[in-house]
C-alpha positions in Angstrom: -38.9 25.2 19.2 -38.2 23.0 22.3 -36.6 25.2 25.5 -34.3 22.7 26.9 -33.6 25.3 29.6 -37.1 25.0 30.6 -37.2 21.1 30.9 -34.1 20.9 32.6 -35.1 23.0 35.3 -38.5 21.1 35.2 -36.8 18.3 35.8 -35.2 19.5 38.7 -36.2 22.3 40.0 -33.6 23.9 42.1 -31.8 24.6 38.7 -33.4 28.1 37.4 -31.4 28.5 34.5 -31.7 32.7 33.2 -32.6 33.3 29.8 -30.2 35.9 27.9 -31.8 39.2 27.7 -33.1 40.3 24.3 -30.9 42.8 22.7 -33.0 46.2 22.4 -33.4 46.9 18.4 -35.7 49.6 18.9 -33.3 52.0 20.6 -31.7 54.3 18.0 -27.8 53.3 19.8 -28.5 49.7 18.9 -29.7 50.7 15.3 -27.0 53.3 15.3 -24.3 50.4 15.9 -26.0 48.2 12.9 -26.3 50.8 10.3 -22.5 51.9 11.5 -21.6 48.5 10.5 -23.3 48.5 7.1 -22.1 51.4 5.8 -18.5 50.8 7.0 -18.7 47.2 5.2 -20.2 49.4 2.0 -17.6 52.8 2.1 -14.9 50.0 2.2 -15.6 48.9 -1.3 -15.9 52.5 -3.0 -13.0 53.8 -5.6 -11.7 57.0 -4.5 -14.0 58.7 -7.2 -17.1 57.6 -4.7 -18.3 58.2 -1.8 -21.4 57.1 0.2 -25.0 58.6 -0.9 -28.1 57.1 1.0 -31.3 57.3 -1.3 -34.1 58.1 0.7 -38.0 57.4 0.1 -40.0 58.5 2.5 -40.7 62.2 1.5 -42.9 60.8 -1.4 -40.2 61.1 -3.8 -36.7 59.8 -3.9 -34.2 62.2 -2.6 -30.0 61.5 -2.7 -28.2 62.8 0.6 -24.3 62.4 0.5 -24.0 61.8 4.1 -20.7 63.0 6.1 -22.1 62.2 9.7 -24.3 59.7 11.3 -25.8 60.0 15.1 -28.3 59.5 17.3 -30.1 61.3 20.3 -31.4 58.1 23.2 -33.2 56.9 22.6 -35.6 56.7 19.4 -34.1 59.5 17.1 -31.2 59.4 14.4 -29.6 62.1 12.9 -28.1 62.4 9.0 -26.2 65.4 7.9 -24.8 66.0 4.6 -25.7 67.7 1.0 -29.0 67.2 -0.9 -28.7 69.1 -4.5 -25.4 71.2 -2.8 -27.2 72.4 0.1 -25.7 71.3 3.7 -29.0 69.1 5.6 -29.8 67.9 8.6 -32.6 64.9 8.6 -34.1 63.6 11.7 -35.6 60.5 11.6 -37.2 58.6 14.2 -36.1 54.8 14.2 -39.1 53.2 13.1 -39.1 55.1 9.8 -35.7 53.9 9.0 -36.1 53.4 5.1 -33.3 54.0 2.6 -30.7 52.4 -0.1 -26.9 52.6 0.8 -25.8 53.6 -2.8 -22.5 55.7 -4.4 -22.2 58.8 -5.4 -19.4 59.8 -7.8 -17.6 62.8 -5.6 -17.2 66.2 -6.5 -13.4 66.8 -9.1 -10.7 68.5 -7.3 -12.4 67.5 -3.5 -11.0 64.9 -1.3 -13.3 62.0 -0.9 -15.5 62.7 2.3 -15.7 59.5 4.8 -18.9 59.5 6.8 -18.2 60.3 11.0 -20.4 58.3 13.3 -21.0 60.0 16.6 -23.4 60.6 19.3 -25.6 63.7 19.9 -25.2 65.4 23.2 
C-alpha cells in the first residue's frame, strides 16, 4: 500500500504531514466499548421471553452466564457478572482471553426481562 503522505512530504519537505494515531484495541475500555456495541445491537433483537446469555469456552467446557453487567478495571481486565446454573458469578477475564458466543437465553416465568448494565469498575 502506497503512503501518499509520505511522498508528498518527500516531495517537499517542509510539509510533515502526522499520521493518525492507532486506536489502542488492547486496553480493556476500547474492548469494553466494542463488546458494548455488540451486545446492544444483539439484546435489541430478543422477544421479551429472552434475554442475553454469553456461552463461554475457555474453562474446558462450555459454560452459559446470563449476564446483567459488563465492566472493566484499566487497563487489561473485564469483568462479567451474572447467573451460571442459578448461582450469582463474577468472571474476570483478562482481554486477551476474550472468547465467547453472544447467544439467548429464554428468561425465567413470572421475572421481568433483565437488560445487561455496562459500567466501569472503580
Amino acid at each position: 500500500m502506497i503512503d501518499y503522505g509520505v511522498i508528498h512530504s518527500a516531495l517537499n519537505p517542509a510539509i510533515i504531514e502526522p499520521k493518525p494515531s492507532p486506536i489502542a484495541y488492547s486496553y480493556s475500555d476500547t474492548q469494553f466499548e466494542i463488546l458494548k456495541k455488540y451486545i446492544e445491537e444483539y439484546q435489541a433483537t430478543l422477544d421479551d421471553e429472552h434475554e442475553v446469555g454469553l456461552l463461554l469456552t475457555n474453562f474446558g467446557q462450555t459454560i452459559t452466564m446470563q449476564v446483567c453487567e459488563i465492566s472493566y478495571e484499566e487497563s487489561v481486565l473485564l469483568i462479567f457478572k451474572g447467573y451460571v446454573n442459578g448461582k450469582y458469578s463474577t468472571l474476570i477475564q483478562h482481554v486477551s482471553q476474550l472468547n465467547f458466543l453472544i447467544t439467548s437465553v429464554e428468561k425465567e416465568p413470572n421475572r421481568p426481562k433483565r437488560r445487561i448494565g455496562f459500567g466501569v469498575e472503580q
